[in-house]
N, C-alpha and C positions, 0 to 999 in steps of 0.2 A: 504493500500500500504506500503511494506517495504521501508526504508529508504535507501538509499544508503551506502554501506557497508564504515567505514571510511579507512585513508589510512595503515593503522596496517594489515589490512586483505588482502591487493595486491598491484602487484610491478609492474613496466612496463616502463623501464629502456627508452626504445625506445620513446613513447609516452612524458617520462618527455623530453627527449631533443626535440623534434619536439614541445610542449607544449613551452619550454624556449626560442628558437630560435624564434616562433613567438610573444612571449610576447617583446623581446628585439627589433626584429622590429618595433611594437608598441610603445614602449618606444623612438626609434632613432625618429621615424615622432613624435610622442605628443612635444619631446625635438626640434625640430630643429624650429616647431611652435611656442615654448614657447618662444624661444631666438627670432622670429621675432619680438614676441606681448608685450615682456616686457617691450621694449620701452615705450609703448603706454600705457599702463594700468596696474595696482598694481597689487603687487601678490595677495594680499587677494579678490582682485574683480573675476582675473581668477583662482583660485582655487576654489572658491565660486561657477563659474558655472563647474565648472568640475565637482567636485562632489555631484551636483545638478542633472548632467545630469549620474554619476555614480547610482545615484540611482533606476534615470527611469531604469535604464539600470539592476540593481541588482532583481529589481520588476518584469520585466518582463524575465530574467531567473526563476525564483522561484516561481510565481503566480499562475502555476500549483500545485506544491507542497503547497503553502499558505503561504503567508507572517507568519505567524505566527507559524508557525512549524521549516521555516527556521530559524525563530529570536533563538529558544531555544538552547541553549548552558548549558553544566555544567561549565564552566569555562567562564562569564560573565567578570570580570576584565582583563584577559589574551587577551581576544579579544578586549575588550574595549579598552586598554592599544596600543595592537600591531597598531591599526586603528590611533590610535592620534599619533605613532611612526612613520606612513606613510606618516600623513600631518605634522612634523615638516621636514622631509626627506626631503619630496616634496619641500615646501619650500627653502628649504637651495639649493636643485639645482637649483629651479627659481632665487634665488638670484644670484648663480655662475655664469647663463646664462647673464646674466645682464653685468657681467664685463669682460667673461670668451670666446675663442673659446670652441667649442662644443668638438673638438676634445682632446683638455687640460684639459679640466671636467672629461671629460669620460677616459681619461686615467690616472688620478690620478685616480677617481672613479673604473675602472677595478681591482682595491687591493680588493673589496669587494668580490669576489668568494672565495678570500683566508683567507678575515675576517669568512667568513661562514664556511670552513671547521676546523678554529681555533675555532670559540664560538662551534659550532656543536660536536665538541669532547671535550669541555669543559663541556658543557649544557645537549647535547642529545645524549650521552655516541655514537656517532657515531664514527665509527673505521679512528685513526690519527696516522698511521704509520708514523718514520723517515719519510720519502722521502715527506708528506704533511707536515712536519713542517720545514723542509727546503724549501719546497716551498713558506711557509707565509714567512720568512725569505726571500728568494728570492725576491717577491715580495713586499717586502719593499724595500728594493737595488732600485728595476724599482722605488719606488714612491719616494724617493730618486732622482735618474737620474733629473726625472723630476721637481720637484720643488729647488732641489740643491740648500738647506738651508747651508749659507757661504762663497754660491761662485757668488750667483747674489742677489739683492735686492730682500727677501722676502716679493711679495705684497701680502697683507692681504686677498684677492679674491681665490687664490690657497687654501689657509686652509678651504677652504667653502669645495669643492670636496672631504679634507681628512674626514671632519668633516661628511659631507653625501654618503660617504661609511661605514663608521663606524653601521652609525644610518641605512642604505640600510641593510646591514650584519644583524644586530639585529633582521631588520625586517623581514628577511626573516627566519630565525631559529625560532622567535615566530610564523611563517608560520605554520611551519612546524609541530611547538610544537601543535598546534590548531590541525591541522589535523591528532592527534593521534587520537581526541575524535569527533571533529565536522565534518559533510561532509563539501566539496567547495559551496556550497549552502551559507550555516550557515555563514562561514568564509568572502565571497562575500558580504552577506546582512551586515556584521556588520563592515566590511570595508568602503558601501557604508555613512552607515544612521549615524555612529558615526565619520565620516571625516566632513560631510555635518554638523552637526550638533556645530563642532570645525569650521569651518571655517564662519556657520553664524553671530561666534561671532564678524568676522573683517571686511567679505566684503562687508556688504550693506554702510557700515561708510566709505568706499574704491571704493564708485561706480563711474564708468562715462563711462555714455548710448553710446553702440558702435553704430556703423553704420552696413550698413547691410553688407560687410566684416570683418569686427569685430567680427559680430556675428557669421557666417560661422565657422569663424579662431577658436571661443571660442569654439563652440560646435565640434567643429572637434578634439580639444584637449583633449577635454573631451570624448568622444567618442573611440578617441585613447587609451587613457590610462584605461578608462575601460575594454578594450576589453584585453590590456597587461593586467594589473593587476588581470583578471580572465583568463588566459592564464597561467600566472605563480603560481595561485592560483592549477589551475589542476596539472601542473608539476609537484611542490613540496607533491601534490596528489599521485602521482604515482610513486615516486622517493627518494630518500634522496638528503638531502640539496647540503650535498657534491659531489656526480653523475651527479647533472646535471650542478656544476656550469662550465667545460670547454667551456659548447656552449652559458653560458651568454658573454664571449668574443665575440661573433658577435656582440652585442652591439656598441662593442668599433672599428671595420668594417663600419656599419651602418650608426653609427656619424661620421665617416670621411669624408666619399662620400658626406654626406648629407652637412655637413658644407662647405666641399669645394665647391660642386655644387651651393648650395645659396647663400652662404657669402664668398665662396674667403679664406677660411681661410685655409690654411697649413701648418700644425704641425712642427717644426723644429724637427732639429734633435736630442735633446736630447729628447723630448717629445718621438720622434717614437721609440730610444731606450731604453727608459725607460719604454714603452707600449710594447716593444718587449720582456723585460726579463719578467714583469708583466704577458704578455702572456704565454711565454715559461714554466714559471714554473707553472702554470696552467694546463697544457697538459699535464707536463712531471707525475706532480703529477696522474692524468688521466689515464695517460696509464701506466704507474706502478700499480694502481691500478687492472685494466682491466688487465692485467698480469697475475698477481698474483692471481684474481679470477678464472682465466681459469686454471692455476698451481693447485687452489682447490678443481676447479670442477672434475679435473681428476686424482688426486690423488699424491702422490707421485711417 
């Protein structure tokens, strides 16, 4: 049986966003979970089964193909690397969720589409016209608005969200960098088994036995974020990093509803207009793009 061809060989612009949009769904329910359960129990316990239960979950995408076929990578470090860059990420938003609304996370965190198209033309010789580096510019201004270092008491919790957009961006450019060479299979499996295998070093010394709601809530998160995380694995499959990041903003859609619906929580107004330019220059970036591809398609 041929292998599935990697992402070098096809493109499918459409799919990477439908692909993105439901990974960030994924992402808004695993997050609005996480901030219930964090109360309750360590992060290394619930990351522990998350990516316990990411694994079943990798095993049985692939066990056709063969665990062992999946595993093979030329570029073992890179994948190694990017999977333990997931779980300090991961982390770092468990922690924001802890002191943070959902909605003030995620939109300081929204700067990470415009971290992607800056490393991505740094990194992955990906095309960064003017109009996308005014946009990263731009979208610093919105992350700015929002935490407005000087003009209110900078609490130590906000720097969590800037810290895991940063390390989100990175992660998603070695995404991508992977799926030059490896199919989503390969990338899946080794996201799974070397997160699981980082995270057993914290969480059994982190335990404490849930109830049978506990345990629902845990595997529900896990479950979720599986299901995101090989969502945006195909995406960035079928896409460049930069393409599809307009529609990771539904993310930050998502987490709103979701926090105000469970928790009450409603973004003030610097927050929304600093998640508003954040956005803006997202899009604007996007369809200046999309312009100008169509200007090329058809010639001068």
């Amino acid at each position: 049986m041929t292998p599935p061809a990697p992402a070098a060989a096809r493109s499918n612009a459409a799919l990477g966003a439908i692909y993105t949009m439901l990974a960030m769904l994924g992402f808004a329910s695993m997050d609005t979970i996480t901030k219930w359960m964090v109360a309750d129990y360590s992060i290394g316990q619930m990351m522990w089964v998350r990516y316990a239960v990411f694994c079943a979950f990798a095993w049985a995408v692939v066990h056709r193909r063969g665990l062992k076929a999946a595993v093979r990578t030329t570029r073992p470090w890179l994948q190694g690397g990017r999977a333990l860059l997931a779980v300090v990420e991961s982390a770092v938003f468990v922690l924001a969720f802890r002191y943070l609304p959902l909605a003030d996370t995620h939109a300081v965190a929204a700067t990470s589409p415009l971290i992607v198209i800056a490393l991505g033309a740094l990194f992955l010789g990906e095309r960064a016209g003017p109009a996308r580096w005014a946009a990263v510019g731009a979208g610093f201004i919105g992350m700015l608005l929002i935490v407005r270092p000087g003009f209110r008491t900078l609490d130590w919790p906000l720097l969590l969200p800037v810290a895991g957009a940063i390390l989100w961006g990175a992660y998603q450019i070695l995404t991508r960098l992977c799926s030059r060479s490896d199919t989503p299979d390969t990338t899946l499996v080794w996201s799974a088994f070397v997160a699981f295998g980082a995270t057993t070093l914290v969480g059994p010394w982190q335990w404490q036995w849930p109830d049978a709601t506990g345990w629902i809530l845990l595997i529900a998160i896990a479950l979720l974020g599986a299901l995101a995380h090989y969502a945006l694995i195909k995406a960035l499959d079928y896409a460049e990093a930069g393409a599809v990041q307009p529609y990771s903003y539904s993310l930050l859609v998502f987490v709103t509803i979701l926090g105000a619906v469970v928790f009450g929580d409603i973004p003030d107004l610097w927050t929304l207009a600093g998640a508003a330019v954040i956005v803006a220059s997202g899009l604007y970036t996007w369809n200046h793009d999309r312009r100008r591809a169509v200007r090329t398609a058809h010639g001068p």
